[in-house]
ZADO-1210 file (C-alpha; in nm, 4 decimals, padded with zeros to 6 digits):
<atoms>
<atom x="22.0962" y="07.0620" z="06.3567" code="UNK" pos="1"/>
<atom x="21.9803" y="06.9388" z="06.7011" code="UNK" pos="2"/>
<atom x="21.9211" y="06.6062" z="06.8115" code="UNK" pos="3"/>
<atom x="21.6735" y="06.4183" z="07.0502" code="UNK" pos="4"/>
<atom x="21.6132" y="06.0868" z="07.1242" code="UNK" pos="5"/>
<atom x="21.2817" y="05.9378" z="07.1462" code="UNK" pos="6"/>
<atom x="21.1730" y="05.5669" z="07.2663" code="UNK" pos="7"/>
<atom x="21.0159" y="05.4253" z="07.0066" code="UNK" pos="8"/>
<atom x="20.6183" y="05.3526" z="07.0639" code="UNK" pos="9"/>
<atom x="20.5067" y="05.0273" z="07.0694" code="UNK" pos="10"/>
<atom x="20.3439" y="05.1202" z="06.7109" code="UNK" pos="11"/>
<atom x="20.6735" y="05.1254" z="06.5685" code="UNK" pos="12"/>
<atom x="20.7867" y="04.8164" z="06.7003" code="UNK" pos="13"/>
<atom x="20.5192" y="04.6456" z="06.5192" code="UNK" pos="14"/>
<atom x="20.5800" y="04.8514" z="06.1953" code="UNK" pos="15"/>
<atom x="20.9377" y="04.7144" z="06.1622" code="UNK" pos="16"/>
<atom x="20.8061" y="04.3745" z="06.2698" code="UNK" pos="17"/>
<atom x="20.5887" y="04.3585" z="05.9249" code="UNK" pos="18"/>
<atom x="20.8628" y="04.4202" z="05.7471" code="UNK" pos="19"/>
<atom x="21.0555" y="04.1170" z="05.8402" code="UNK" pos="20"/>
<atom x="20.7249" y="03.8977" z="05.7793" code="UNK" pos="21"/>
<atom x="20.7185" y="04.1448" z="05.4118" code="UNK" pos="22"/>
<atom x="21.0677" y="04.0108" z="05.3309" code="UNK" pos="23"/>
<atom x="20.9753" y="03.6312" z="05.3357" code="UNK" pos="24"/>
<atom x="20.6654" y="03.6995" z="05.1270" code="UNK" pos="25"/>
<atom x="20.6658" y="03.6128" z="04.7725" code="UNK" pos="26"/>
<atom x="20.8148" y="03.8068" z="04.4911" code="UNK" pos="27"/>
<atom x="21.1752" y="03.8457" z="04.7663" code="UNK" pos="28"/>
<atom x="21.5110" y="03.7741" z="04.5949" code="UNK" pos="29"/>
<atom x="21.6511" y="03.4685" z="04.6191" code="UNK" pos="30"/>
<atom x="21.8153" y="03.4133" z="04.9619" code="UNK" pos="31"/>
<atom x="22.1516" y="03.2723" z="04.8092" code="UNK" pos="32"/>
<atom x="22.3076" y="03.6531" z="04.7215" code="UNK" pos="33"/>
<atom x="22.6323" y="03.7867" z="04.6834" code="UNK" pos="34"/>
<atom x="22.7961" y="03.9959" z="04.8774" code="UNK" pos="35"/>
<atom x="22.7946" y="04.3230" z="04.6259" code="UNK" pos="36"/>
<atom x="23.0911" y="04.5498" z="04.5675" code="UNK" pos="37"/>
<atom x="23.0991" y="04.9782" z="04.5398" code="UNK" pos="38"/>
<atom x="22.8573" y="05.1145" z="04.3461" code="UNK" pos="39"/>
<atom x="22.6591" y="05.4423" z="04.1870" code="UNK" pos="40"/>
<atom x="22.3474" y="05.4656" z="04.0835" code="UNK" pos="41"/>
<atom x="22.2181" y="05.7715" z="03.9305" code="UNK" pos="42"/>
<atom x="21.9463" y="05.6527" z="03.8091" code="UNK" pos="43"/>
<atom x="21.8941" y="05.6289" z="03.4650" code="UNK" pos="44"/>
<atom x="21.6733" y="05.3815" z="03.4588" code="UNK" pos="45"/>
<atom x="21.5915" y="05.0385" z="03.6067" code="UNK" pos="46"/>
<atom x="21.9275" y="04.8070" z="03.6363" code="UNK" pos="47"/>
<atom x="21.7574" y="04.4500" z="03.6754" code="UNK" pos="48"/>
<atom x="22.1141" y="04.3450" z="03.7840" code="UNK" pos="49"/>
<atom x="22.1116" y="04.5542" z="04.0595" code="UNK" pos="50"/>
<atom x="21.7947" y="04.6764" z="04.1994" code="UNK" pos="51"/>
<atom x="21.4675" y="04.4864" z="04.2070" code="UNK" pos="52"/>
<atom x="21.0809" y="04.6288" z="04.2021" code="UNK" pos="53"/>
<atom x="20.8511" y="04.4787" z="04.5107" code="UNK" pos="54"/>
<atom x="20.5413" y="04.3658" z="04.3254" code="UNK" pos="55"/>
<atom x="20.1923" y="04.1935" z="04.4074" code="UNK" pos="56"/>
<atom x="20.1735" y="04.2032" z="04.8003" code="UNK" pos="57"/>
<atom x="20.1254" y="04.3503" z="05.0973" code="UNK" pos="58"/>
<atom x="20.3365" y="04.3559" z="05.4359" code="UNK" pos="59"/>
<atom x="20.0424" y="04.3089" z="05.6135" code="UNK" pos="60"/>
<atom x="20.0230" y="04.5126" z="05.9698" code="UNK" pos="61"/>
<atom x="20.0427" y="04.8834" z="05.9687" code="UNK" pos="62"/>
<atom x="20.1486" y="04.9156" z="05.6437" code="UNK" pos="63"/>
<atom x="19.8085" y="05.0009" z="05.4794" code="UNK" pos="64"/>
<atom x="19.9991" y="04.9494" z="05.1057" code="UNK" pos="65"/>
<atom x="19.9977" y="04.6850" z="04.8308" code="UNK" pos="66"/>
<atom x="20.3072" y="04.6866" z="04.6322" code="UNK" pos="67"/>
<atom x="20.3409" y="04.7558" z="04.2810" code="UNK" pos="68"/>
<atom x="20.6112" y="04.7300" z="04.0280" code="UNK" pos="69"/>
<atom x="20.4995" y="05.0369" z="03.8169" code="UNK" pos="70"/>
<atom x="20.5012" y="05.2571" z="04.1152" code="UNK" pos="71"/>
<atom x="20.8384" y="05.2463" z="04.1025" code="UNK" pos="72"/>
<atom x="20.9417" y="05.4305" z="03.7919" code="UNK" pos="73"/>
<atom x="21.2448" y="05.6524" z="03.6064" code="UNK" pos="74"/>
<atom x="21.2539" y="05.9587" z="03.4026" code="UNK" pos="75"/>
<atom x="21.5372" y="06.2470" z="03.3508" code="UNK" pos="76"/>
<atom x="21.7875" y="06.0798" z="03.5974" code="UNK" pos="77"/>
<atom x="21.5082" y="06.0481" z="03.8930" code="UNK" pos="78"/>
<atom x="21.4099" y="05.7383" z="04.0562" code="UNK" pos="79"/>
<atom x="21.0479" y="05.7832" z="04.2081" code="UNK" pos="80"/>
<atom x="20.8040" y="05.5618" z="04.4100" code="UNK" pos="81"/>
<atom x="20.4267" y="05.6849" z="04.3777" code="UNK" pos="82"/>
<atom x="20.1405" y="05.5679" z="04.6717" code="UNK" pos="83"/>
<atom x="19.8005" y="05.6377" z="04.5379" code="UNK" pos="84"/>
<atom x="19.4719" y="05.4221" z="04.5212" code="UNK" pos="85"/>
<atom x="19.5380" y="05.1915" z="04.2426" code="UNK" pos="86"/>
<atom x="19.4591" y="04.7714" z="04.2867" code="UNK" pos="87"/>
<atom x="19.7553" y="04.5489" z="04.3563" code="UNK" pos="88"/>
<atom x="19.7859" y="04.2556" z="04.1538" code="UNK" pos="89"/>
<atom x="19.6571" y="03.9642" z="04.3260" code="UNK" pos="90"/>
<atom x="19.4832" y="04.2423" z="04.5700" code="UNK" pos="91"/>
<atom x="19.7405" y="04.2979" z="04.8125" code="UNK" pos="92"/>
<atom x="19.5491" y="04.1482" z="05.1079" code="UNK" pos="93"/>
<atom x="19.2741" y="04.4080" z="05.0615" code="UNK" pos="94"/>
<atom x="19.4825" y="04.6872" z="05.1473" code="UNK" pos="95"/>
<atom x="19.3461" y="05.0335" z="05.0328" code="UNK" pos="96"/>
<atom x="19.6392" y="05.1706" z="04.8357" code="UNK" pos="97"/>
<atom x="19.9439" y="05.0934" z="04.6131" code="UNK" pos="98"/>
<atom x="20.2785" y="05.1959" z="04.6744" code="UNK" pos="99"/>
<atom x="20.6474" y="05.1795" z="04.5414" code="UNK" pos="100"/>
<atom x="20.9679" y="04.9733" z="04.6999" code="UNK" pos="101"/>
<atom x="21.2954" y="04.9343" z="04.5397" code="UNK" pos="102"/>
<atom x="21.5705" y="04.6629" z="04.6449" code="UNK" pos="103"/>
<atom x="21.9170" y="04.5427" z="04.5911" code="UNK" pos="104"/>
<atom x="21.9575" y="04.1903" z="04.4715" code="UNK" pos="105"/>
<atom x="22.2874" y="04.2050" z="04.6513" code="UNK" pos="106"/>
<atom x="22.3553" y="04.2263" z="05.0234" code="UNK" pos="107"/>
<atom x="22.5950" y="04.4791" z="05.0879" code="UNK" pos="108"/>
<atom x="22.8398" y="04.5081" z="05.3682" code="UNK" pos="109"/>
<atom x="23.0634" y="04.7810" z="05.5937" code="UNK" pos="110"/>
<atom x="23.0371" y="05.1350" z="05.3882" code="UNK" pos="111"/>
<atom x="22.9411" y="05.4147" z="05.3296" code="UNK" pos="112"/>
<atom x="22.5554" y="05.4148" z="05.2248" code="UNK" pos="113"/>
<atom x="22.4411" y="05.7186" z="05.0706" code="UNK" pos="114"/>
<atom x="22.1370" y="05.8478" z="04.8754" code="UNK" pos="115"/>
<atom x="22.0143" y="06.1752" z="04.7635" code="UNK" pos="116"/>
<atom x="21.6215" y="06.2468" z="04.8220" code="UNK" pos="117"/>
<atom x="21.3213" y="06.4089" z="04.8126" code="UNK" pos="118"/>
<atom x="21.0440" y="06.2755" z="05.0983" code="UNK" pos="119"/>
<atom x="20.6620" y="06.2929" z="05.0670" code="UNK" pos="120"/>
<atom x="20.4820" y="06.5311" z="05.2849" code="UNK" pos="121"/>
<atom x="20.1629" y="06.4004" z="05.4210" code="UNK" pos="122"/>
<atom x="20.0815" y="06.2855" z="05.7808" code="UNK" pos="123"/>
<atom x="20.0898" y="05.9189" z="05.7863" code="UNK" pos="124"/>
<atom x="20.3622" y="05.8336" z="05.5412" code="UNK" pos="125"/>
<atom x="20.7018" y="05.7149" z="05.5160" code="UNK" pos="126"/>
<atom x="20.9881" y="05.7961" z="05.2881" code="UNK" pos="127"/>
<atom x="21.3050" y="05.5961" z="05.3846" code="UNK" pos="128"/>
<atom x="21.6555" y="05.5313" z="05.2857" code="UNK" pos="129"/>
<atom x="21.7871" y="05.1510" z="05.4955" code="UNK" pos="130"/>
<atom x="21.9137" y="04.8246" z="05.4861" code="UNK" pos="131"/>
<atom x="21.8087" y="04.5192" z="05.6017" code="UNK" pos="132"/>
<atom x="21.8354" y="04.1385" z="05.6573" code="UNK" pos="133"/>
<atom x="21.6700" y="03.8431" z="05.7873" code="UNK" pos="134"/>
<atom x="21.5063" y="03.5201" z="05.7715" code="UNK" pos="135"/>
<atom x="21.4745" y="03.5747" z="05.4321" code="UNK" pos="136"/>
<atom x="21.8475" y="03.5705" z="05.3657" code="UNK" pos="137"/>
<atom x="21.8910" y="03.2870" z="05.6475" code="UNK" pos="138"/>
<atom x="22.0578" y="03.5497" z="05.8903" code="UNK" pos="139"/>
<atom x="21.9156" y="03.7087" z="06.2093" code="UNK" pos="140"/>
<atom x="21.7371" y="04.0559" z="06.1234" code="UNK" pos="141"/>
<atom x="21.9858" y="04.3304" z="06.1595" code="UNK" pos="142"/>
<atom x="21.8455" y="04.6704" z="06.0096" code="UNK" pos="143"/>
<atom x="22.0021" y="05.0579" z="05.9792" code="UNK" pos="144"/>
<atom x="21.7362" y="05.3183" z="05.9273" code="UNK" pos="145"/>
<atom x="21.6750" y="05.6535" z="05.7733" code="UNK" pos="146"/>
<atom x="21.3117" y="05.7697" z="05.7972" code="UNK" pos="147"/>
<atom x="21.1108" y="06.1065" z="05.6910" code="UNK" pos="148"/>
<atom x="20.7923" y="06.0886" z="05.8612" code="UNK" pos="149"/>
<atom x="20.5294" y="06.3303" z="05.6512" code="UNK" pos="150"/>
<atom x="20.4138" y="06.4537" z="05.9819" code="UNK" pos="151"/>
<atom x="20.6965" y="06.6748" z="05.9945" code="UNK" pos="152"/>
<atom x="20.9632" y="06.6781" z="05.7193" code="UNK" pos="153"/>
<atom x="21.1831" y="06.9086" z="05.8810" code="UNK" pos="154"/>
<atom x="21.3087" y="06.6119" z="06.0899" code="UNK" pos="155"/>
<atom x="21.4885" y="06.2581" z="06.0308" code="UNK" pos="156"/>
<atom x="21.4575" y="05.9559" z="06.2240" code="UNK" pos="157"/>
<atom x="21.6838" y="05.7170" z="06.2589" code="UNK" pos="158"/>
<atom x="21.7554" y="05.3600" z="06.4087" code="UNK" pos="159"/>
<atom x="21.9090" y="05.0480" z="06.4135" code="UNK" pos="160"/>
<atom x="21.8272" y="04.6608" z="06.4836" code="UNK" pos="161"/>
<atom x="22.0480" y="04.4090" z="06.5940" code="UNK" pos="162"/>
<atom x="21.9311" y="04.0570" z="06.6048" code="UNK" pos="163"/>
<atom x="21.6164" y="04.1792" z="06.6184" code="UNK" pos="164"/>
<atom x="21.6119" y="04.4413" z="06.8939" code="UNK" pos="165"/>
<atom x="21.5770" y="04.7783" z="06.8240" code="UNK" pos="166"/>
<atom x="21.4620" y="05.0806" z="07.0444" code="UNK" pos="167"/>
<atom x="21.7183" y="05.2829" z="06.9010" code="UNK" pos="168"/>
<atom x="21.5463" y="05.5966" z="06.7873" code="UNK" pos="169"/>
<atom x="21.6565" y="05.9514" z="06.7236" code="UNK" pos="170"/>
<atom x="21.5065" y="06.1961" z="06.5999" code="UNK" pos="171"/>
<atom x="21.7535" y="06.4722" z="06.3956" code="UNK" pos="172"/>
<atom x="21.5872" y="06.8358" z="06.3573" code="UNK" pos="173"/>
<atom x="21.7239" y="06.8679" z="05.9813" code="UNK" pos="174"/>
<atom x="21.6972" y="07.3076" z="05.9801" code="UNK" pos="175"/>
<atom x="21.5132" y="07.2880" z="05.6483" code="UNK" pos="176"/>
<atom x="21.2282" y="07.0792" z="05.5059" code="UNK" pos="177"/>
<atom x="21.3056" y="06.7292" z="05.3305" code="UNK" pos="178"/>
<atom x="21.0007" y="06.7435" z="05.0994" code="UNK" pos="179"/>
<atom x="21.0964" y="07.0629" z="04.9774" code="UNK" pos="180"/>
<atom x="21.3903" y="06.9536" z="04.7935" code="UNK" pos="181"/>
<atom x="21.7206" y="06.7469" z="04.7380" code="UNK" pos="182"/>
<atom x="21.9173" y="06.6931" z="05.0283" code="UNK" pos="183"/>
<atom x="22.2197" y="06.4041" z="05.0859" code="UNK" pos="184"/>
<atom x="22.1097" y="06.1486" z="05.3537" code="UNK" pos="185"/>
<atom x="22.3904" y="05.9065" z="05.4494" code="UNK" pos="186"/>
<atom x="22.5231" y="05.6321" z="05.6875" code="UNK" pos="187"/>
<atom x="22.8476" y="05.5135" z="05.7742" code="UNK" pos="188"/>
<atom x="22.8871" y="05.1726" z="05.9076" code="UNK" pos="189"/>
<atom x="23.2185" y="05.0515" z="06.0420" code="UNK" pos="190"/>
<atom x="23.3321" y="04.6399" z="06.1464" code="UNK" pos="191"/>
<atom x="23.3160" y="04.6707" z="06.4925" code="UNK" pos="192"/>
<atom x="23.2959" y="05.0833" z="06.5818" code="UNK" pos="193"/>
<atom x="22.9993" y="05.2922" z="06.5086" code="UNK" pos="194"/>
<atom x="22.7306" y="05.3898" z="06.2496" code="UNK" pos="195"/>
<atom x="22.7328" y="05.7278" z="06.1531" code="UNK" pos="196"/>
<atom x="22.4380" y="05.9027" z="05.9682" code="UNK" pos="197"/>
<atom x="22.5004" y="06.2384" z="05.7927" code="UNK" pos="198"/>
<atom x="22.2624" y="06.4820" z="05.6656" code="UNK" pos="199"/>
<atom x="22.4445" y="06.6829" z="05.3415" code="UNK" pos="200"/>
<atom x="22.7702" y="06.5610" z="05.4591" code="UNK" pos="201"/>
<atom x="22.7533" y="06.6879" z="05.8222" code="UNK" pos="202"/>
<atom x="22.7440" y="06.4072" z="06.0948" code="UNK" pos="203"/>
<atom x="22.4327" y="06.4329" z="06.2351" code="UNK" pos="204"/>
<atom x="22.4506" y="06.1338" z="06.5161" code="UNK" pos="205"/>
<atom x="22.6334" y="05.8431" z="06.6000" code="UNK" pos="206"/>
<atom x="22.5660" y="05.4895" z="06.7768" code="UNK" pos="207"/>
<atom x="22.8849" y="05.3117" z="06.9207" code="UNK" pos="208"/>
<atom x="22.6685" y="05.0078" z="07.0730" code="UNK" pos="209"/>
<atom x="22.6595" y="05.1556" z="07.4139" code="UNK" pos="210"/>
<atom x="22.3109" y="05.1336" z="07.3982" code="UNK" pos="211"/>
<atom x="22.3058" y="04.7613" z="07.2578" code="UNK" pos="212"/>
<atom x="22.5200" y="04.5696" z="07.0077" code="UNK" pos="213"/>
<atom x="22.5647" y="04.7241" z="06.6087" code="UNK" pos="214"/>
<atom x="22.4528" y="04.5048" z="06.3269" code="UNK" pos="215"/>
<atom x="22.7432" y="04.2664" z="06.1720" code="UNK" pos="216"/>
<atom x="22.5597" y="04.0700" z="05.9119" code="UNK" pos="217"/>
<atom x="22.5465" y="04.1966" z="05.5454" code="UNK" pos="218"/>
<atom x="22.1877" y="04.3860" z="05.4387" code="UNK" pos="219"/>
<atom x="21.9723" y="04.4705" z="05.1004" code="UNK" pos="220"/>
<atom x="21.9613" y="04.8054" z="05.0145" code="UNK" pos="221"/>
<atom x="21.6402" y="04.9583" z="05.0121" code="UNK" pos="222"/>
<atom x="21.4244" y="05.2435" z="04.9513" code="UNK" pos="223"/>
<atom x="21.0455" y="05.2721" z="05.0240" code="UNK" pos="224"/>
<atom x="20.7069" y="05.4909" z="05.0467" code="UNK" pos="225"/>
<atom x="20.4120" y="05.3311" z="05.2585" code="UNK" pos="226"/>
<atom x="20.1140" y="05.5056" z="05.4196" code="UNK" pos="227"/>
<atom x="20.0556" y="05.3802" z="05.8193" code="UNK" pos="228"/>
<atom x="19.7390" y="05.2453" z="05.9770" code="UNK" pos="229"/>
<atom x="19.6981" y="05.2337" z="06.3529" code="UNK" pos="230"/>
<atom x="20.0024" y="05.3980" z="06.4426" code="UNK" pos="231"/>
<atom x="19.8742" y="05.7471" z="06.4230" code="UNK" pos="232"/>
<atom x="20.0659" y="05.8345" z="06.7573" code="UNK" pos="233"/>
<atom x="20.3916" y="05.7648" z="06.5993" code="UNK" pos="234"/>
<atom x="20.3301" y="05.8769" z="06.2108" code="UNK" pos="235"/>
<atom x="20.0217" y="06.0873" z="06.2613" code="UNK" pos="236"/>
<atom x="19.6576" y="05.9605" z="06.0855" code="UNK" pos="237"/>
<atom x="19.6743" y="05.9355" z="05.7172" code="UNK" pos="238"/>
<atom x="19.4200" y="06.0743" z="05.4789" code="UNK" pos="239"/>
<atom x="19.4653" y="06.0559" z="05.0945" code="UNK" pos="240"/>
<atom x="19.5060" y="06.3959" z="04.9784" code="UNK" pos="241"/>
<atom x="19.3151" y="06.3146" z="04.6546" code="UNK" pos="242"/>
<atom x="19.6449" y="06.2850" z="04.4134" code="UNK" pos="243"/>
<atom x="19.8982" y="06.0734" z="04.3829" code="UNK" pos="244"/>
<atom x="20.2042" y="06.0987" z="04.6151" code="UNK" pos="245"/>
<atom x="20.5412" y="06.0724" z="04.5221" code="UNK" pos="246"/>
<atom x="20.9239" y="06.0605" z="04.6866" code="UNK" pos="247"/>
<atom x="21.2113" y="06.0703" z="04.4198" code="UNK" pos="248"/>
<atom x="21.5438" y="05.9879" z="04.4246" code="UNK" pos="249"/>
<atom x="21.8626" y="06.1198" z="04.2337" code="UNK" pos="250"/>
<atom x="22.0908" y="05.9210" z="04.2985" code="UNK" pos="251"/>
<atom x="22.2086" y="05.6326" z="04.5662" code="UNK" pos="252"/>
<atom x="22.5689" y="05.5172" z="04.6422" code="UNK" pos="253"/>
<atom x="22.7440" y="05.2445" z="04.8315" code="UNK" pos="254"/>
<atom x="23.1297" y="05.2539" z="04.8891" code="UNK" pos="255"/>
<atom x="23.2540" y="04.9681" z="05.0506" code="UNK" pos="256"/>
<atom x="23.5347" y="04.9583" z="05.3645" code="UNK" pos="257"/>
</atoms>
């Protein structure tokens, strides 16, 4: 696997700034959660102590989605998260299509973050593995990123936020294509020392702050698939192939250190 950096377009920036407004919008766990222990999830269907389903709005910005509970759905030990052109309840601010987003009720802490995927291919989409935290949980945003971009599926992105600042990206050429099957996506973060992301077990990159200060504050687990609008220099434009589109999950893990 080779690696290359990228600075992150100003597209992007905006992206990951919806998501922080998306997080205080209605529907969000309560802020008050615990701090959750180890876990495994190989999902067998829909643990309502766990996970929650993101369900009757939109993040607004360039994510051109509504969010809809039964877009996120279980069958045979497979998590999946659909994006077609369904209604939102409510109407999701007018956006054009509905898409899937799964969350822990928890916020989870130093570990070992794993989760084993298949991403969408399609220009304009993204299917991501990360954790975040923010106003919503009355702490600063601090975020740690996987990303499949359906523009090319042969490569990851990742990042990280601190505080709010990001500008972190790298882009990871995987040697095989991420929509094509199963593959083991993970992160290590460590109190103080590095993050680590691994690609079936093999570290792939590594951030020891040198290039700004590592999260500290515990994050929500989450998982989601949203098609982009205006950012077509970062995720390429998006067209609806016709069909529904659909990232699935096997499994997800969280070991705590």
């Amino acid at each position: 696997m080779t690696i290359t950096r990228s600075r992150a377009p100003k597209a992007l920036a905006a992206a990951i700034l919806c998501t922080v407004a998306a997080l205080t919008a209605p529907g969000t766990a309560p802020a008050a959660a615990a701090i959750g222990p180890s876990f495994v999830d190989n999902f067998n269907g829909f643990d309502t102590g766990r996970w929650y389903k993101a369900d009757g709005y939109s993040n607004g910005g360039v994510f051109n989605a509504g969010w809809r509970a039964d877009h996120v759905w279980f069958s045979g030990g497979v998590m999946g998260l659909n994006l077609d052109t369904q209604s939102c309840p409510s109407g999701c601010s007018g956006k054009p299509y509905a898409a899937g987003e799964y969350r822990t009720t928890d916020l989870y802490t130093y570990g070992r973050f794993e989760a084993r995927m298949k991403a969408v291919k399609n220009p304009g989409t993204v299917t991501s593995f990360f954790t975040y935290t923010g106003p919503s949980d009355g702490q600063p945003w601090d975020e740690i990123d996987i990303e499949i971009l359906g523009k090319n599926t042969t490569q990851m992105q990742v990042n990280y936020f601190t505080n709010g600042v990001g500008g972190h990206e790298t882009v990871i050429n995987l040697g095989f294509d991420a929509a094509s099957g199963y593959h083991d996506y993970a992160f290590e973060w460590w109190n103080g020392g590095t993050i680590n992301w691994f690609v079936d077990g093999v570290l792939v990159h590594q951030e020891n702050g040198s290039r700004g200060p590592l999260p500290t504050h515990p994050q929500r687990i989450m998982m989601n698939l949203w098609p982009g609008v205006g950012v077509d220099s970062w995720l390429g434009p998006f067209t609806y192939p016709g069909t529904k589109l659909t990232a699935t999950y096997d499994w997800a893990r969280y070991t705590r250190y």
